[in-house]
TORVEXVEX-58422 format. One record per residue (C-alpha): residue number from 1; x, y, z. Coordinates in nm, 2 decimals. Example, Ala and Ser with C-alpha at 12.3 -4.5 7.8 and 13.67 -1.06 7.14 Angstrom:
<vovos>
  nr      X      Y      Z
   1   1.23  -0.45   0.78
   2   1.37  -0.11   0.71
</vovos>
This chain:
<vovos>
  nr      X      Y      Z
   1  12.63  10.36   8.84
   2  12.57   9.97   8.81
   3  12.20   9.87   8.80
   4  12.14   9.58   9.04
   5  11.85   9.36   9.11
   6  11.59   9.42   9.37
   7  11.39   9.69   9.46
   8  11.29   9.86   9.80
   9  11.57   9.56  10.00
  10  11.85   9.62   9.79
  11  12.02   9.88  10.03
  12  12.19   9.79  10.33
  13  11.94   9.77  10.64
  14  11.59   9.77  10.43
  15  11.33   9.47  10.48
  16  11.01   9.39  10.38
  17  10.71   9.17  10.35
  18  10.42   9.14  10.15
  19  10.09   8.98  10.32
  20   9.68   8.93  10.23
  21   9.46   9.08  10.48
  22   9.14   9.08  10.28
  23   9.07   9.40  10.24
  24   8.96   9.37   9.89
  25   9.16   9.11   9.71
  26   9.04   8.76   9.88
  27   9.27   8.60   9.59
  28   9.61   8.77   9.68
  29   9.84   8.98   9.94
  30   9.72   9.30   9.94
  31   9.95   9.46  10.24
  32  10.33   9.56  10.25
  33  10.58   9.69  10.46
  34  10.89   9.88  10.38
  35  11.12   9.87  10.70
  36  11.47  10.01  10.80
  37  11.70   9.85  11.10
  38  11.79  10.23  11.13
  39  11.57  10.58  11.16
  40  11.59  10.74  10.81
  41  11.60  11.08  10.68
  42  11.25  11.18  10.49
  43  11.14  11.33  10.21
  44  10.82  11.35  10.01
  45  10.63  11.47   9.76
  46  10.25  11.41   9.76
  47   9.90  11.52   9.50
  48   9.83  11.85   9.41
  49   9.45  11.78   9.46
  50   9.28  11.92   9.68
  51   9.08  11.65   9.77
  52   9.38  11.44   9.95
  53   9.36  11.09  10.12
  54   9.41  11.06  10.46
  55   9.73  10.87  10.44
  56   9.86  11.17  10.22
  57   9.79  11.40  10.53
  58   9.97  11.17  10.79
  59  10.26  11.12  10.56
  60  10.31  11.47  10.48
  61  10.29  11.53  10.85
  62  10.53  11.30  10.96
  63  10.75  11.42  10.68
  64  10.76  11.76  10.77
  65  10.80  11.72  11.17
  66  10.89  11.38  11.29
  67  11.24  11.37  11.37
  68  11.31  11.04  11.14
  69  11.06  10.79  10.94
  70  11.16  10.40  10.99
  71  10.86  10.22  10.87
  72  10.58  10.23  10.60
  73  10.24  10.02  10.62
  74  10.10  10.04  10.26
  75   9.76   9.86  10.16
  76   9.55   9.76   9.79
  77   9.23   9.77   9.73
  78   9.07  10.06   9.95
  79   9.21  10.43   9.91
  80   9.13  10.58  10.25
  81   9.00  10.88  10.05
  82   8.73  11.08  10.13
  83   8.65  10.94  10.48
  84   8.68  11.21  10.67
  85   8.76  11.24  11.08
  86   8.75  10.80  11.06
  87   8.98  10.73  10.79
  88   9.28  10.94  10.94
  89   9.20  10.82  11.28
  90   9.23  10.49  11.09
  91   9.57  10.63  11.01
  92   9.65  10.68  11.38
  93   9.57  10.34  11.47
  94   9.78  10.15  11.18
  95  10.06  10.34  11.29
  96  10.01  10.26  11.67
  97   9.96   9.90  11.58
  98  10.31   9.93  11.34
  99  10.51  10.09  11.62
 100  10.39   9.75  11.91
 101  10.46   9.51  11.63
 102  10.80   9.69  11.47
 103  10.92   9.82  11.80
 104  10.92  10.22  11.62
 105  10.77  10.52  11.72
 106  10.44  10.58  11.61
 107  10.54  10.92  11.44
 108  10.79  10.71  11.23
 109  10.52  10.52  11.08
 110  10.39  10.63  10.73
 111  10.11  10.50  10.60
 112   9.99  10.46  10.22
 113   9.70  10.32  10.06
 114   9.53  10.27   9.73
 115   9.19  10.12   9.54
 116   8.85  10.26   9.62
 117   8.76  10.62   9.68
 118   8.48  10.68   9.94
 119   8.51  10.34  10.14
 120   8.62  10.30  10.52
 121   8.92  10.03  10.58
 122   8.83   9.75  10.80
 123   9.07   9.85  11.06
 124   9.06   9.50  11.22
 125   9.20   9.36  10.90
 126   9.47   9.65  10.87
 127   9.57   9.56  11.21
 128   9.61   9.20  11.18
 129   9.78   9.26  10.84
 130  10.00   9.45  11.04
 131  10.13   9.15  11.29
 132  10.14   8.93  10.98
 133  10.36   9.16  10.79
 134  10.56   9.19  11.11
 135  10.61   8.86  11.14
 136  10.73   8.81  10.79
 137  10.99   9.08  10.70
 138  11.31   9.04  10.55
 139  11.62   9.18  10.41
 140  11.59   8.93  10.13
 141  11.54   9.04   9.69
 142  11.24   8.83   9.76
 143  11.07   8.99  10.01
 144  11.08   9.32   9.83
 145  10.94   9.21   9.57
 146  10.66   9.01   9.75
 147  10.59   9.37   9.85
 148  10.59   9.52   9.52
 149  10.30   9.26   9.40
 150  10.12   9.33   9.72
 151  10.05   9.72   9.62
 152   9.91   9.64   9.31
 153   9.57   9.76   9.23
 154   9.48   9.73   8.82
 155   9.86   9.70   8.77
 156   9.91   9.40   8.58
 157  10.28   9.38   8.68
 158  10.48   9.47   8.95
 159  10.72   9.76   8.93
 160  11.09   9.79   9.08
 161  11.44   9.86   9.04
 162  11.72   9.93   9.22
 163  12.12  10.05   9.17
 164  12.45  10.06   9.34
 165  12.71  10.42   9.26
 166  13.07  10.48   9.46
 167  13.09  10.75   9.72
 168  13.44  10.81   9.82
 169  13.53  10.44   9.76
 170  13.15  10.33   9.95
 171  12.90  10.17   9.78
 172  12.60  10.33   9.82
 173  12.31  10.15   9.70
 174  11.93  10.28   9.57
 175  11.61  10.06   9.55
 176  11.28  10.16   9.50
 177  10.93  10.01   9.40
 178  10.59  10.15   9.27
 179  10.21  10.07   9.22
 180   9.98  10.28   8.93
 181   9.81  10.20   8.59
 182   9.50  10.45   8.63
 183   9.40  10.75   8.74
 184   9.77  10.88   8.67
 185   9.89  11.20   8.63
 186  10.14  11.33   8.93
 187  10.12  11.68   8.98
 188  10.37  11.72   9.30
 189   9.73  10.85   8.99
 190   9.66  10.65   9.21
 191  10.07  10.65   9.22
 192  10.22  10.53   9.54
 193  10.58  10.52   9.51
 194  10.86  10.44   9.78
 195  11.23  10.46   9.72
 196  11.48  10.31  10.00
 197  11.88  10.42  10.05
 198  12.18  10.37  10.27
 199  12.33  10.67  10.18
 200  12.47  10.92  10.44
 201  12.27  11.25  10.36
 202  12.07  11.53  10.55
 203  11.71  11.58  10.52
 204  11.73  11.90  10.34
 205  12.00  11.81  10.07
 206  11.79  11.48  10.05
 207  11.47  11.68  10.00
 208  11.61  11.92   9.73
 209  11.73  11.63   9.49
 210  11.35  11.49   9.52
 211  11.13  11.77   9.49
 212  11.37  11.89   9.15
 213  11.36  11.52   9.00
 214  11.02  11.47   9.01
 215  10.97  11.75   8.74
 216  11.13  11.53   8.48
 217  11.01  11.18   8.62
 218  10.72  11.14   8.79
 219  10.57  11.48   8.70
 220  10.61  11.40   8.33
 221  10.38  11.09   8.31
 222   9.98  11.05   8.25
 223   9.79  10.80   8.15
 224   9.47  10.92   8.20
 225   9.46  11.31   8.31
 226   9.32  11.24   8.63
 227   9.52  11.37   8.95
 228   9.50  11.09   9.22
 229   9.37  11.18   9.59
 230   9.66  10.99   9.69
 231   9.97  11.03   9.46
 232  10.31  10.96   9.72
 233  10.62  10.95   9.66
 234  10.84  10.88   9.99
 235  11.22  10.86   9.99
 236  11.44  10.71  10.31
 237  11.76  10.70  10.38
 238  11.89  10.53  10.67
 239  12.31  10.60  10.64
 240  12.39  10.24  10.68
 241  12.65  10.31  10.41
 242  12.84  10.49  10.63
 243  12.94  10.67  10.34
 244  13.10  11.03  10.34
 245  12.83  11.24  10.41
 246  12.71  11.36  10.06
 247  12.73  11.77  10.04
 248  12.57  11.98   9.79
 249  12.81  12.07   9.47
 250  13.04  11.79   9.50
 251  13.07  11.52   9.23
 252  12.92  11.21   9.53
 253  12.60  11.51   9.52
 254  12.57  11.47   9.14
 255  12.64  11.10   9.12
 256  12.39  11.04   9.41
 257  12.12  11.29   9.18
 258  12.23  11.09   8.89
 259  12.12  10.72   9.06
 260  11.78  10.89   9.19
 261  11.68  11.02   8.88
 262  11.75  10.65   8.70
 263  11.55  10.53   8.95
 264  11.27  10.74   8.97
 265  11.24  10.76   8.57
 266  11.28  10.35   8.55
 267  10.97  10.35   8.82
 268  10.80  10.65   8.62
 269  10.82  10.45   8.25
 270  10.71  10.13   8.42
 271  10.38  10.30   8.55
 272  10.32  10.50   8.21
 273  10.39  10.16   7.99
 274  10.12   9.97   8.23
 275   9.87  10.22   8.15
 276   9.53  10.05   8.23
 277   9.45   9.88   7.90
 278   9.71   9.96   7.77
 279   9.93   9.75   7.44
 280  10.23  10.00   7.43
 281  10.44  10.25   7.59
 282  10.39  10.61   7.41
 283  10.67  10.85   7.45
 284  10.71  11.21   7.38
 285  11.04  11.37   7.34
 286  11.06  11.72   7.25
 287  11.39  11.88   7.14
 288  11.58  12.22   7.12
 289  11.25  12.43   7.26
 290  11.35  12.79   7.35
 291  11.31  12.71   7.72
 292  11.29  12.35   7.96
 293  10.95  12.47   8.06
 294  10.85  12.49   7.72
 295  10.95  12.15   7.61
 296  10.75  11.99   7.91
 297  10.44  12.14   7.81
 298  10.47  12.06   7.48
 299  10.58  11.68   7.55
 300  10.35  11.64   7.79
 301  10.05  11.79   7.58
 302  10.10  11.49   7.35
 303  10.08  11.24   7.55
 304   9.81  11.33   7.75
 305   9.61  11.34   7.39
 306   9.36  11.09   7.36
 307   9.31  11.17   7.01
 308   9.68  11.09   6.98
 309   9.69  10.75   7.21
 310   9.41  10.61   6.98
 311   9.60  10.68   6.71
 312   9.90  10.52   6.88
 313   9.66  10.20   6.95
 314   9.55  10.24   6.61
 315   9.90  10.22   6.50
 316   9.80  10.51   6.25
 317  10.03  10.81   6.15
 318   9.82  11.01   6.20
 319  10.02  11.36   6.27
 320   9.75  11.62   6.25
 321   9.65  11.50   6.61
 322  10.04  11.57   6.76
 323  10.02  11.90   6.60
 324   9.70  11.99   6.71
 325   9.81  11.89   7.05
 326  10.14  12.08   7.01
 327   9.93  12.39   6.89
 328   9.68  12.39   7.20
 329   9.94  12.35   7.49
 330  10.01  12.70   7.54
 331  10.33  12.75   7.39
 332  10.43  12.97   7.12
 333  10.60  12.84   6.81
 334  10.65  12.83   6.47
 335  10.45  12.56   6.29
 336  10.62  12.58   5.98
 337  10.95  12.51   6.15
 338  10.90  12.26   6.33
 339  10.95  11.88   6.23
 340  10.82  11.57   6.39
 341  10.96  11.18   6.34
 342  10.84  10.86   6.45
 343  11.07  10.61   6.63
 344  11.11  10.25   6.77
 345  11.30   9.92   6.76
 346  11.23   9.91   6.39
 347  11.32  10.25   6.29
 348  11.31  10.62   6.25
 349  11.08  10.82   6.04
 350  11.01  11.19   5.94
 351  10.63  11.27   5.93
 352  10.62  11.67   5.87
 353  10.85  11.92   5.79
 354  10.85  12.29   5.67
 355  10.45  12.29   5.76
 356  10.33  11.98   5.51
 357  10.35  11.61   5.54
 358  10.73  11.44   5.42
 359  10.73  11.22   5.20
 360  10.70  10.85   5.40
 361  10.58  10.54   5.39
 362  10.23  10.46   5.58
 363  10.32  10.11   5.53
 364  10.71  10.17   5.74
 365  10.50  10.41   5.97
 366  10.27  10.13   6.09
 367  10.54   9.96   6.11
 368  10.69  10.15   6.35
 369  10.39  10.26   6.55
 370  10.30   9.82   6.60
 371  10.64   9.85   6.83
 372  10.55   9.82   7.25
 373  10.75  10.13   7.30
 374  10.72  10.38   7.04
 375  10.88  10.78   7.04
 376  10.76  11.08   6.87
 377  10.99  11.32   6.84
 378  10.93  11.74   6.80
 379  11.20  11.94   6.72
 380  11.13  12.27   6.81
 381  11.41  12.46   6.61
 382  11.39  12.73   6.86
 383  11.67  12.66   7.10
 384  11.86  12.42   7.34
 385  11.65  12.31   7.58
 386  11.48  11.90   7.58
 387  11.22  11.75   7.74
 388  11.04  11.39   7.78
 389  10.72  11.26   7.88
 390  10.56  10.92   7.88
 391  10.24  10.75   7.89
 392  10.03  10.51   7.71
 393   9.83  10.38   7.42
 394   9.42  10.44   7.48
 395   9.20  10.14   7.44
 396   8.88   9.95   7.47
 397   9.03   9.80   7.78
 398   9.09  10.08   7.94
 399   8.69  10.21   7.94
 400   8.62   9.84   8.02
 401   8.84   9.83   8.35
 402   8.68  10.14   8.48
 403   8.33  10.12   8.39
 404   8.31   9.84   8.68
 405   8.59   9.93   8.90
 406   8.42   9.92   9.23
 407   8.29   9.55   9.11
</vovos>
């Protein structure tokens, strides 16, 4: 696997385009489009709340029963959440506008958006964001990433990667780009994420490697606890490769799995370490737990601790809040077994073993903990299995950018 540059453009066939339509943003784009030259195989994975956004309900629609996706119209600013019989007929009509300005069928239109819950778009707006976007696409690294910085909401960069892996002597490439710094924590934020290939794969093999990765990527962030109305995650694949096509248990099966889980974790950190507010990327990895299912709990019941992440901020070692966290997850264990370490660039430290503080430094802790990306580790002593979660320091920021989020 080679990591490239670009994002949702880097595979063979893919354009895009970022445009402003005012929807919210009169400073900046605040439309995208992600479009193939080919009809792609779909899959997706969408919120677990049950309060979903319109464009959730399309997408998952077209997902499950059009016969190929080629184009997504993704805004900022305005969720489309909450709006009832209008905002999904407001779904309708971006997707009729999309399929006269792309030259698609309107059941291969998808449809994202993000911002405000409770406020209608102003369709007319979509619609001539729509021609604009049209108008601009290309295949270029550029245009992707004019995309990428056209989703953003409180994000305060934008987020994408992409990679190239070797099918049968075919390069293969993956790209993909995301928007979310609040209200995040996947349970299939506001998360809208959209991954592009040229790979030669079937629906269902295609759907199978996404619905398992997201369990250790996407499902293993938080910054906040809250479950987004509109959390999407959309995968395409339009076989311009003309790669071999991938089969399940092959090796070009486990390289392609290999290349989407990079880029969905890449995607997945970069959302976690934008937190809103946040100074530092906070990351949980807990080892040699009796069971996989176990160590997710556990990891993730860390870093969804704000007790913990204001410690983090705080750069304090303070430990008693990991176990507490640790001891409140639902999982049985030991505590006198297990042992816990700090780590970043400028070092490793043990904090507790055999059930009382070790004997560190709070000085080297601090040290430590000042890093932008710092680790805590848990080993478990109870068996094999290893799991990681990410998300975020808590700070005054962070109350500050959503006291007066609808201002």
């Amino acid at each position: 696997m080679k990591i490239i540059s670009g994002g949702v453009t880097a595979a063979k066939g893919f354009e895009a385009a970022g445009a402003q339509a005012g929807i919210k943003y009169k400073e900046r784009m605040d439309m995208a489009v992600i479009y193939s030259r080919k009809p792609c195989v779909l899959a997706g994975t969408f919120t677990s709340n049950l309060v979903k956004a319109a464009p959730v309900l399309w997408d998952k629609k077209i997902v499950e029963e059009s016969a190929f996706g080629q184009a997504v119209i993704i805004n900022a600013g305005i969720a489309n959440a909450c709006t009832g019989k209008e905002g999904y007929d407001y779904c309708k009509q971006t997707a009729a506008r999309a399929s006269q300005a792309l030259g698609v069928p309107e059941d291969s239109v998808l449809v994202a958006s993000t911002g405000v819950i409770g406020m209608q778009l102003p369709i007319e707006r979509i619609k001539a964001g729509v021609d604009k976007l049209a108008g601009a696409k290309a295949d270029t690294i550029e245009a992707g990433s004019q995309a990428a910085k056209a989703i953003m909401t409180t994000d305060t960069r934008s987020k994408e990667t992409a990679v190239e892996i070797d099918i049968n002597g075919v390069k293969v490439t993956l790209g993909g780009m995301c928007k979310g710094s609040g209200m995040i924590h996947p349970n299939m934020c506001t998360m809208l994420a959209f991954v592009t290939s040229d790979a030669v794969i079937a629906k269902e093999l295609l759907t199978k490697a996404v619905k398992e990765d997201v369990k250790d990527t996407f499902n293993m962030i938080s910054v906040d606890g809250d479950t987004s109305t509109n959390d999407t995650l959309l995968v395409m694949a339009n076989g311009m490769a003309k790669n071999p096509e991938i089969k399940e248990g092959t090796p070009e099966y486990e390289a392609f799995k290999e290349a989407l889980h990079y880029v969905n974790e890449t995607l997945a950190k970069m959302m976690a370490g934008d937190g809103e507010g946040a100074t530092a990327l906070f990351e949980t990895k807990v080892i040699n737990a009796a069971a996989k299912e176990d160590a997710r709990i556990l990891s993730k019941a860390v870093i969804c601790s704000s007790l913990t992440k204001a410690a983090i901020y705080g750069h304090d070692a303070n430990w008693g809040r990991i176990l507490c966290a640790l001891g409140y997850s639902g999982v049985k264990f030991d505590p006198e077994k297990i042992e816990l370490y700090f780590e970043s660039r400028a070092g490793k430290i043990l904090i507790y073993k055999d059930a009382v503080a070790a004997d560190y430094s709070e000085e080297e802790a601090g040290k430590i903990l000042s890093e932008p990306h710092v680790t805590v580790i848990v080993d478990m002593k109870m068996g094999n299995e290893t799991a990681t979660a990410w998300g975020c320091d808590l700070t005054y920021d962070y109350v500050k950018i959503n006291a007066d989020y609808r201002s």
